[in-house]
Every structure is written in C-alpha cells, then in structure tokens.
Backbone as a printed PyTorch tensor [residue, N CA C, xyz], in Angstrom:
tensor([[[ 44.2670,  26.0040,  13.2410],
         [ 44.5230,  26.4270,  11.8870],
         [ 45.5600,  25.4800,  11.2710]],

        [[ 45.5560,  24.8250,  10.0400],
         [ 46.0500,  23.7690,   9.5380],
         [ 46.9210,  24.2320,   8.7370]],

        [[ 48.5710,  24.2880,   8.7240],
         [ 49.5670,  24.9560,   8.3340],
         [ 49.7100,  24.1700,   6.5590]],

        [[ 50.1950,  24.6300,   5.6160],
         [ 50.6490,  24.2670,   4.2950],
         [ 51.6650,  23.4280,   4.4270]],

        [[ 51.8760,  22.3180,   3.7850],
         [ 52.7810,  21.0460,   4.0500],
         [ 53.6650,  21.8360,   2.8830]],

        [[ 53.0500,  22.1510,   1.8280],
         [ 53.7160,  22.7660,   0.6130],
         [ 54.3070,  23.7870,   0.9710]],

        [[ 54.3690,  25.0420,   1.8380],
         [ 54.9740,  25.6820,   2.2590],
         [ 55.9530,  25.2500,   3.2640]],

        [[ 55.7190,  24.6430,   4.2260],
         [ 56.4640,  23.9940,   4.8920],
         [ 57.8050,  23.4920,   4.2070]],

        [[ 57.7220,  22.8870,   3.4830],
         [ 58.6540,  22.0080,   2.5040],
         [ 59.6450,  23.4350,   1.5360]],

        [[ 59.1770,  24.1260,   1.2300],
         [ 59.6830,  24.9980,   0.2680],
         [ 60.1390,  25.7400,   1.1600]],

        [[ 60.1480,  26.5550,   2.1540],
         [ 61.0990,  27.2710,   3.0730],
         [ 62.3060,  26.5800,   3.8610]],

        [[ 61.7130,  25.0740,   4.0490],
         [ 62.7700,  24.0560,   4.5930],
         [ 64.0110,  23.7940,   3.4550]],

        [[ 63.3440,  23.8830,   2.8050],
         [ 64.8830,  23.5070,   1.3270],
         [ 65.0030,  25.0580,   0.4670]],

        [[ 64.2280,  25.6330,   1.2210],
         [ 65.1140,  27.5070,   0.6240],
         [ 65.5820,  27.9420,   1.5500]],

        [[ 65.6610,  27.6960,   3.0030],
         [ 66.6150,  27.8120,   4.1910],
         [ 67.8730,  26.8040,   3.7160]],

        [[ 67.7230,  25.5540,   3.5040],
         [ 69.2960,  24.7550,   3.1280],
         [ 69.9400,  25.4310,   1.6500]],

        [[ 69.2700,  25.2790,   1.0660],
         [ 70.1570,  26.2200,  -0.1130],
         [ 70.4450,  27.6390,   0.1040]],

        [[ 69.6830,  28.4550,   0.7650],
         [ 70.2430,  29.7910,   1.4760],
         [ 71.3830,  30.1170,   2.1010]],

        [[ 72.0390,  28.7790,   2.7690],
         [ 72.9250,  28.8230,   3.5220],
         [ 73.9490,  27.7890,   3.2020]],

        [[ 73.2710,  27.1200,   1.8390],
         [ 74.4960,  26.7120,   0.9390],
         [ 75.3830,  27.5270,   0.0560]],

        [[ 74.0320,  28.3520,  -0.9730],
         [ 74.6750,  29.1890,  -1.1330],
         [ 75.3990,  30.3060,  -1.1680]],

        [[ 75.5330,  31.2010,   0.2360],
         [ 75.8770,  31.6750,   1.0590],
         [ 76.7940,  31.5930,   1.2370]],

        [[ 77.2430,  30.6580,   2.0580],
         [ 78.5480,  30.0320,   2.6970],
         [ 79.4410,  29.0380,   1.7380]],

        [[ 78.9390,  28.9480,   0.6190],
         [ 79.5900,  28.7150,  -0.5380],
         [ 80.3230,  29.6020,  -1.1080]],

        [[ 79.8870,  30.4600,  -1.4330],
         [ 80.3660,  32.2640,  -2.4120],
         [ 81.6120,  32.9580,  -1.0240]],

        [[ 80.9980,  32.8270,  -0.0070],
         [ 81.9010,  34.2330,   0.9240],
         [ 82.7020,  33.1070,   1.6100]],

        [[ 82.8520,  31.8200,   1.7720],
         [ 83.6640,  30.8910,   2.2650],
         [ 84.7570,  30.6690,   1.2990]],

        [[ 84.3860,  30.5220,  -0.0030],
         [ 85.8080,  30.4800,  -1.4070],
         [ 86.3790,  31.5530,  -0.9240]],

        [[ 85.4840,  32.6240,  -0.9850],
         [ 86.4200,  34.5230,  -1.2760],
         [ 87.4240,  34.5820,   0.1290]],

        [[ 87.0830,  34.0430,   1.0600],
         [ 87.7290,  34.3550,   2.8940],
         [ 88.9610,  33.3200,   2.7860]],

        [[ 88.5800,  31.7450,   1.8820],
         [ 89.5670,  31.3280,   2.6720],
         [ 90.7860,  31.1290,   1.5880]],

        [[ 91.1840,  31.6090,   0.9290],
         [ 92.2420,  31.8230,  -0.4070],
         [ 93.3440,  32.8850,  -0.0610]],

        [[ 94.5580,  32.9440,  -0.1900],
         [ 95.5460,  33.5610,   0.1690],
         [ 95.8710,  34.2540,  -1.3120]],

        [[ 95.8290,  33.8590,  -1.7880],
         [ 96.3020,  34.4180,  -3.4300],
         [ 95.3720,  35.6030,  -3.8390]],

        [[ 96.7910,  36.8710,  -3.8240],
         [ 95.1510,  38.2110,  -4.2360],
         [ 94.4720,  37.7780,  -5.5790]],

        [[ 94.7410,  36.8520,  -6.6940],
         [ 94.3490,  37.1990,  -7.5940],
         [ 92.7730,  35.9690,  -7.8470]],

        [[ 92.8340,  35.2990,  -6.5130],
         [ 91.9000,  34.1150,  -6.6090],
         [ 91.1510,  34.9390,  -5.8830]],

        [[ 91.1910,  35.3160,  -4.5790],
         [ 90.8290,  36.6640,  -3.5720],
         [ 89.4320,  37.5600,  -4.9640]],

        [[ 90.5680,  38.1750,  -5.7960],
         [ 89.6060,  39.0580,  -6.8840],
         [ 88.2770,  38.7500,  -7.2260]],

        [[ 89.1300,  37.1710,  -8.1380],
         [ 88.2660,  36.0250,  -9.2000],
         [ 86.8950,  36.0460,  -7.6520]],

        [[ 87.2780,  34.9790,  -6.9290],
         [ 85.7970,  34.7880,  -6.1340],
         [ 84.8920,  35.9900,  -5.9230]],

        [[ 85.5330,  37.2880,  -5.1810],
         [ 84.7950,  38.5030,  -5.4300],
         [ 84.0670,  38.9970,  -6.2270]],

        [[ 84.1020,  38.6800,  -7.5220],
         [ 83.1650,  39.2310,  -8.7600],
         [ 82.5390,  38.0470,  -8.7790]],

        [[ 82.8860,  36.9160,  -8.4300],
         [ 81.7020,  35.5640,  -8.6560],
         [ 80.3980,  35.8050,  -7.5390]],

        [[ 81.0840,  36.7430,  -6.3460],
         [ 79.9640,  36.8830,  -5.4180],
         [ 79.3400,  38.1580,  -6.3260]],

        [[ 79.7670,  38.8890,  -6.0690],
         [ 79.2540,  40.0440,  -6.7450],
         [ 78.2200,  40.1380,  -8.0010]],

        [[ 78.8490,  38.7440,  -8.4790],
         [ 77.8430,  38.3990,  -9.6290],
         [ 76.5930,  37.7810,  -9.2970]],

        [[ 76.6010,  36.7600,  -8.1320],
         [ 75.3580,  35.7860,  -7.5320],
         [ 74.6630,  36.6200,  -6.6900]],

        [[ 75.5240,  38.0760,  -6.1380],
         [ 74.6830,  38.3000,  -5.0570],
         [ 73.3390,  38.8830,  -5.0400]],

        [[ 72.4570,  39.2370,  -6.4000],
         [ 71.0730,  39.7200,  -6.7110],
         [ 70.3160,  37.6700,  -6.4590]],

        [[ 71.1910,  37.1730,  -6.6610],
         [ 70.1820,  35.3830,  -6.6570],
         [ 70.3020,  35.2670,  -5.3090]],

        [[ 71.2070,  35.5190,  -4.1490],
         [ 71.5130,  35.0530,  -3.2430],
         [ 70.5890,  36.0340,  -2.1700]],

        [[ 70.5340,  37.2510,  -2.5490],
         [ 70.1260,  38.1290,  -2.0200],
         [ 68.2300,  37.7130,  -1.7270]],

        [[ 67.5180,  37.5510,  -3.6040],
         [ 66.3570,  37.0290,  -3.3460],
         [ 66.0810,  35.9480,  -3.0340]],

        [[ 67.0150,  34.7980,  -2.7390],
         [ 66.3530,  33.7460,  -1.8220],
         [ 66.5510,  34.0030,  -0.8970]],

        [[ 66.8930,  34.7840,   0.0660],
         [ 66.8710,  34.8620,   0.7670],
         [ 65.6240,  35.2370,   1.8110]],

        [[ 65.2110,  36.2560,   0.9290],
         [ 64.0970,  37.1680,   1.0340],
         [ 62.7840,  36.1290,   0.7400]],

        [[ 63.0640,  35.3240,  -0.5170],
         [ 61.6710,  34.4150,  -0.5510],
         [ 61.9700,  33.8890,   0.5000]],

        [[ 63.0420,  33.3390,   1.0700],
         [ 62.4630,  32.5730,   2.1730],
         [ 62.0850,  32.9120,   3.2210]],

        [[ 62.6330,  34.1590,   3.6500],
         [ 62.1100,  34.7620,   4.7880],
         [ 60.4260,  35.0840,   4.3090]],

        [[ 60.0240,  35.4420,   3.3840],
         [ 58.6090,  35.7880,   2.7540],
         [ 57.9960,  34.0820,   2.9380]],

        [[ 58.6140,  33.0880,   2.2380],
         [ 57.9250,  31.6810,   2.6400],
         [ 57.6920,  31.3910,   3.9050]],

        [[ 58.4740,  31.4370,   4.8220],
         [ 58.3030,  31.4650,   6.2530],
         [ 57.2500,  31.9200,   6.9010]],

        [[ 57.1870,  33.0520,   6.7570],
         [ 56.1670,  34.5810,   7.2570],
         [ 54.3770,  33.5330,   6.7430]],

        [[ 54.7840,  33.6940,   5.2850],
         [ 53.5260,  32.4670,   4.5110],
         [ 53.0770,  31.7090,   5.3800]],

        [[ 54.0100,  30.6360,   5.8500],
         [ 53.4280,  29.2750,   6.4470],
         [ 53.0130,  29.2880,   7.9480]],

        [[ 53.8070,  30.3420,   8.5520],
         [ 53.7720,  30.3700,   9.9020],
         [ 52.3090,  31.2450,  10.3070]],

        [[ 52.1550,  32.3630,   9.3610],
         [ 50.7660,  33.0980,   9.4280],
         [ 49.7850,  32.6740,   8.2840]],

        [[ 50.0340,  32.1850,   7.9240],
         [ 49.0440,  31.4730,   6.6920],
         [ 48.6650,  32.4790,   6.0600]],

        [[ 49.1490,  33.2740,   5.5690],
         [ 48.9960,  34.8180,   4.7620],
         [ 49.1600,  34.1800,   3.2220]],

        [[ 48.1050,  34.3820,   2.5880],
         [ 48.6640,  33.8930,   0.9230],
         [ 49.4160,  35.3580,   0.6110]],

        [[ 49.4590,  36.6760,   0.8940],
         [ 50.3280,  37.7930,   0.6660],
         [ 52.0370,  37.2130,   0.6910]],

        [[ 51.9980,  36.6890,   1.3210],
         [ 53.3860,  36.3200,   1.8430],
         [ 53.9820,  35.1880,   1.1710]],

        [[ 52.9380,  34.0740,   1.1520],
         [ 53.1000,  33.2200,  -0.0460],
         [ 53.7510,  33.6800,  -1.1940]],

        [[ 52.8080,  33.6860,  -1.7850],
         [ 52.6800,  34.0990,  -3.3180],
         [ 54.2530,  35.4260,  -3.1710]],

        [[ 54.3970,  36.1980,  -2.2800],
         [ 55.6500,  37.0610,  -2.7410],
         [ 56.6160,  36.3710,  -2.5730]],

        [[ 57.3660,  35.4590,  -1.7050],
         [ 58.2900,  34.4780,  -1.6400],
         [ 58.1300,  33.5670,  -2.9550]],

        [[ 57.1200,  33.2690,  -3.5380],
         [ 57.1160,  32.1610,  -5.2000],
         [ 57.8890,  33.4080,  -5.8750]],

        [[ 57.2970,  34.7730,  -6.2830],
         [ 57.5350,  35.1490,  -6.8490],
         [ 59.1170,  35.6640,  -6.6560]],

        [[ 59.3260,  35.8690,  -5.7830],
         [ 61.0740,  36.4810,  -5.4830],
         [ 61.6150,  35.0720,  -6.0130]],

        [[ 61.3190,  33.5020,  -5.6900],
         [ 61.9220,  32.3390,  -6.0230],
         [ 62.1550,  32.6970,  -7.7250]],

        [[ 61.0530,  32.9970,  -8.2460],
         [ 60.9120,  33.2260,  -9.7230],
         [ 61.8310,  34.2940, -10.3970]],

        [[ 62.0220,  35.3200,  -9.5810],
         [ 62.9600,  36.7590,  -9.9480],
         [ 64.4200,  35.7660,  -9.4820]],

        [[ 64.5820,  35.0170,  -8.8660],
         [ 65.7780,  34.5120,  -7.9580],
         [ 66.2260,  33.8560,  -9.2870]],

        [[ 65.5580,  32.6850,  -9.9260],
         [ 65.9930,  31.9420, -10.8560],
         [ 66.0720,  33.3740, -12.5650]],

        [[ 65.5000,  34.3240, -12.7220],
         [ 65.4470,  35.1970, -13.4490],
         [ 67.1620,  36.0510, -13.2740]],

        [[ 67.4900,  36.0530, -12.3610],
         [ 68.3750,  36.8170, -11.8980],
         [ 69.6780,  35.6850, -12.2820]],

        [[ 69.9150,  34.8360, -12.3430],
         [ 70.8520,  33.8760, -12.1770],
         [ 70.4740,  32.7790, -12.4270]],

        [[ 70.0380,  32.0830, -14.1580],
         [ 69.3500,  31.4510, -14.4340],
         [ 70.3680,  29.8450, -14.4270]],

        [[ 71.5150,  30.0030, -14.2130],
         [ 72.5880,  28.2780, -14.2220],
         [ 72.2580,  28.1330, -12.6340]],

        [[ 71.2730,  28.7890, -11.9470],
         [ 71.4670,  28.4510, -10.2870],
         [ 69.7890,  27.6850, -10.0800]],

        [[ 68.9450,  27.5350, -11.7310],
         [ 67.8140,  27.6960, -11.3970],
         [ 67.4240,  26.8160, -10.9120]],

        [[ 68.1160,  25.1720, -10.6310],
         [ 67.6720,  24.5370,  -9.8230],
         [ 68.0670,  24.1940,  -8.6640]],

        [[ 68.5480,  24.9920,  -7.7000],
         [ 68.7230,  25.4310,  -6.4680],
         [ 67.2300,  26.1420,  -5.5860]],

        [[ 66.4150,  26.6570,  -6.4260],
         [ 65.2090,  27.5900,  -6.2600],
         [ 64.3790,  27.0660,  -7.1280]],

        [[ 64.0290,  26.3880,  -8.2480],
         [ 62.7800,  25.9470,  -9.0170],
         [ 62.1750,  24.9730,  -7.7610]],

        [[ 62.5780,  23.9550,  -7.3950],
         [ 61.2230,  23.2320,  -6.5180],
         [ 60.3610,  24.0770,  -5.0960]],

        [[ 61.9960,  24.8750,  -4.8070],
         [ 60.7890,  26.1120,  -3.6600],
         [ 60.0450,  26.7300,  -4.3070]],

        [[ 59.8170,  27.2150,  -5.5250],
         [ 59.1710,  28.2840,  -5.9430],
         [ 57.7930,  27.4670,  -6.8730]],

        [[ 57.4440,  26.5140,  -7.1690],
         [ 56.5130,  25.6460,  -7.4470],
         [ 55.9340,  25.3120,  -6.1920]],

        [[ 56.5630,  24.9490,  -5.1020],
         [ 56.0140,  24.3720,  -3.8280],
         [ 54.9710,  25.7930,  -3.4960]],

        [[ 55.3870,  26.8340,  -3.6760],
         [ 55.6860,  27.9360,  -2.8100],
         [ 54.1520,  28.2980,  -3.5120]],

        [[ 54.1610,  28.0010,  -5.0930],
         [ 52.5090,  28.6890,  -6.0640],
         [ 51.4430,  27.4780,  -5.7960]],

        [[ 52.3060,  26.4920,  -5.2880],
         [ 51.0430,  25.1190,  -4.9720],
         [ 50.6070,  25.4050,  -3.2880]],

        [[ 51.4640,  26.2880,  -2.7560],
         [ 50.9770,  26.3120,  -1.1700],
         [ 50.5180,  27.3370,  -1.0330]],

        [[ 50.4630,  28.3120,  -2.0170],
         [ 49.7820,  29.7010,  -2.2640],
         [ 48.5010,  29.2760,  -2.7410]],

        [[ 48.1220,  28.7840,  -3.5860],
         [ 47.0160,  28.4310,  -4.0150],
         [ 45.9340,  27.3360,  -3.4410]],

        [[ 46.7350,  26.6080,  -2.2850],
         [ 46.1770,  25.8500,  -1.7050],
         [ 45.3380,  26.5970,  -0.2600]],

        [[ 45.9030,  27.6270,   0.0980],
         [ 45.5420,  28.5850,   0.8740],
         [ 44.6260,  29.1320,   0.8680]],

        [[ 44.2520,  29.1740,  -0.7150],
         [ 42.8820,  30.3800,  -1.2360],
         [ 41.7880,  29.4160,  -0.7230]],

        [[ 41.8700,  27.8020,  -1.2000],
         [ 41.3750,  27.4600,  -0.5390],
         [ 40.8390,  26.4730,   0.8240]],

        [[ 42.0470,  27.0920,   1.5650],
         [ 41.7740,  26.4480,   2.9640],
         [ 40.7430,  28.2730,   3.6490]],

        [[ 41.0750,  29.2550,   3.3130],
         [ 40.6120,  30.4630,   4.1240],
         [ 38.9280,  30.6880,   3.5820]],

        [[ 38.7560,  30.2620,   1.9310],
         [ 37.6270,  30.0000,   1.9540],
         [ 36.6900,  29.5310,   2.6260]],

        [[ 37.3530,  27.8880,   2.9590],
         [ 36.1930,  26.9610,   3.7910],
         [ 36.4290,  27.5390,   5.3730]],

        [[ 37.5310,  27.9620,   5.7050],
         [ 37.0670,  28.6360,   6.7790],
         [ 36.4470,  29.8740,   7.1990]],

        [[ 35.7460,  30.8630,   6.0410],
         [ 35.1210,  31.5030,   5.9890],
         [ 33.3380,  31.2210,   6.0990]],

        [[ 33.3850,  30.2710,   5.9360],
         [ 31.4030,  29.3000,   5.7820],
         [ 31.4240,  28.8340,   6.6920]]])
C-alpha cells in the first residue's frame, strides 16, 4: 500500500511546529521570575491554547491519515489545521502549508483507493 508523500510532509512540519509552539508559550511562562511577566505569558498561553490545542489534534489526525491511509482521518486533521488557523489567525502561517498538504493528500487518496478497488 503506497503511503501519501503529501501527508507525510504535513504531519512532519505539524509535529515541528507542535512542539515549537508548545514549548514556546509554557517555556516563556516557567522560566520568568517576575509575578507580573509570570501573569502577562499566562494569558498569552491561555489565549493560543484553542490554536495549540488543534494542531495538535490535526496532527495526531494527519498521522492516523498517512499511517492507515484513511481519507476520514485526512481530511479531519486539514480541517482542525483550518479551525487551528480560524482560532488564531497571526499564527496562520505556522499551520497553512500542513493544512493544504493535508486537502492535497486527502484528495489524492480518493484516488489511490479507487484504483485499488478495480
């Protein structure tokens, strides 16, 4: 069974930004001594954490996609990429090329399961 290069690619760079932005947000808030910077980073997470939350999830959903070749799984990881950039639209290019990769490896699927249906 011949895996999606396009999926492949879009979970590989929504795993590095997952854990950029991640360890970006809760690494400011941990390592600051000052309660009032302490606060400030806290509501900056608090604010990212619906964007941070759904890439996460697309990528675990992109993953699931490429590894089982499920267009279900696909296509819900594009779309969480899409709610991800909806949710936190100054982050949107952190998540716009996974989530294009993600509707080109979804759609490329429909038809790889076709021809392996004949």
């Amino acid at each position: 069974m011949k895996k999606s290069i396009c999926l492949l690619i879009s979970w590989i760079l929504g795993a590095l930004y997952s854990i950029y932005v991640v360890s970006y947000f809760f690494g400011n808030m941990f390592s600051q001594s000052d309660p009032a910077v302490i606060l400030g980073a806290g509501i900056a997470t608090a604010l990212v954490m619906p964007h941070m939350i759904l890439t996460v999830l697309a990528t675990i959903f992109n993953i699931l996609g490429w590894a089982m070749s499920k267009r279900g799984f696909a296509l819900t990881g594009a779309i969480l990429y899409a709610v991800a950039i909806i949710a936190m639209p100054i982050y949107f290019f952190g998540v716009i090329v996974q989530m294009v990769l993600s509707f080109v490896g979804f759609a490329k699927l429909k038809k790889h399961q076709l021809k392996r249906s004949d």
